[in-house]
N, C-alpha and C positions, 0 to 999 in steps of 0.2 A: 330630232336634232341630236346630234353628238355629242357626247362632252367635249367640255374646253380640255386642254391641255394644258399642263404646268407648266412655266417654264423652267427650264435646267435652273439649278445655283452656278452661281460661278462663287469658286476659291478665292476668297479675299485676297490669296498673294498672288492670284492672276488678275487680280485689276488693277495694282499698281502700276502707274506710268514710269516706264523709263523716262530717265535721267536726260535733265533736258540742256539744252545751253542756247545762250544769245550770240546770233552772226550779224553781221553787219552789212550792207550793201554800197561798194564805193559809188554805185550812180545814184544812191537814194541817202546820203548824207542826214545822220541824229534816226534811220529807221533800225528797228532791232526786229528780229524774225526767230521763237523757238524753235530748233533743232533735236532731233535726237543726238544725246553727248557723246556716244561710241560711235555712229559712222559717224557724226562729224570729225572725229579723232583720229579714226583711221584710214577715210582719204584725207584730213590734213599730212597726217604723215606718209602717206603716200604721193600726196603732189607736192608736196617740198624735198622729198627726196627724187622726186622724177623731174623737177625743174632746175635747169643749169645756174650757173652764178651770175650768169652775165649773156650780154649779146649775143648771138642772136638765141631768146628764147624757143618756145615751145608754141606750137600754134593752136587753137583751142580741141581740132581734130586731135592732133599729135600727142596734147596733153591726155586725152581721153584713150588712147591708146597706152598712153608708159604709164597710166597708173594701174592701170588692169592687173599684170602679174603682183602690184604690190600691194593688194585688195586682201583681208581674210574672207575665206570662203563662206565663211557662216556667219556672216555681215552681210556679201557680197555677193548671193551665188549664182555662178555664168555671168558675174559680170552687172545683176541688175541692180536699175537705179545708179549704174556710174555717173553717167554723164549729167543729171541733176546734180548730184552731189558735188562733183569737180567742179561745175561751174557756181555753186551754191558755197563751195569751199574757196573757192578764186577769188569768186567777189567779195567775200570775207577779209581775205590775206591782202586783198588790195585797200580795203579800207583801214587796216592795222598798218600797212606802209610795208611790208614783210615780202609782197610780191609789187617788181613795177610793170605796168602795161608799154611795150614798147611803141612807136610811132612808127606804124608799119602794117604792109598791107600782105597776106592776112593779118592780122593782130597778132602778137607773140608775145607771152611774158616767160621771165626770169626772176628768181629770187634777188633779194635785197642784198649786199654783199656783205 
């Protein structure tokens, strides 16, 4: 029979967990959901700077397209995990009252004025 094998150490400063934050969910009202704190920060401000003020907003496709260029790449690269995120960030910003969902088919939100 073979020996066992050791397992590797890991570097106590590679187990710390990134820095987390609580989202919200506008269709699940008092639920909270840990987050990573940096992408959550950086499609926040990627989809309030990619959503208009007012009518007619952004349609959930549309949104997932205009936040793209406004993603850092080493959060974000090629783009993955956007579309989680935006919508994980949307439904956040709708339950803070910061984005409204319009009444309309596709669905389209806009920032709060």
């Amino acid at each position: 029979m073979p020996p066992k094998k050791k397992a590797a150490k890991v570097p106590a400063s590679s187990t710390k967990a990134a820095p987390k934050i609580a989202v919200q969910n506008v269709n699940v009202p008092g639920y909270t959901h840990l987050v990573d704190a940096a992408m959550y920060a950086a499609m926040r401000k990627a989809l309030l700077r990619a959503l208009p003020s007012k009518a007619p907003g952004l349609s959930q496709t549309e949104m997932r397209s205009a936040v793209l260029p406004l993603l850092p790449p080493d959060l974000f690269p090629k783009g993955a995990k956007a579309g989680w995120w935006a919508k994980s960030v949307q439904l956040d910003l709708e339950a803070k009252h910061l984005v409204v969902r319009e009444d309309s088919k596709p669905l389209r939100w806009h920032k709060v004025r």
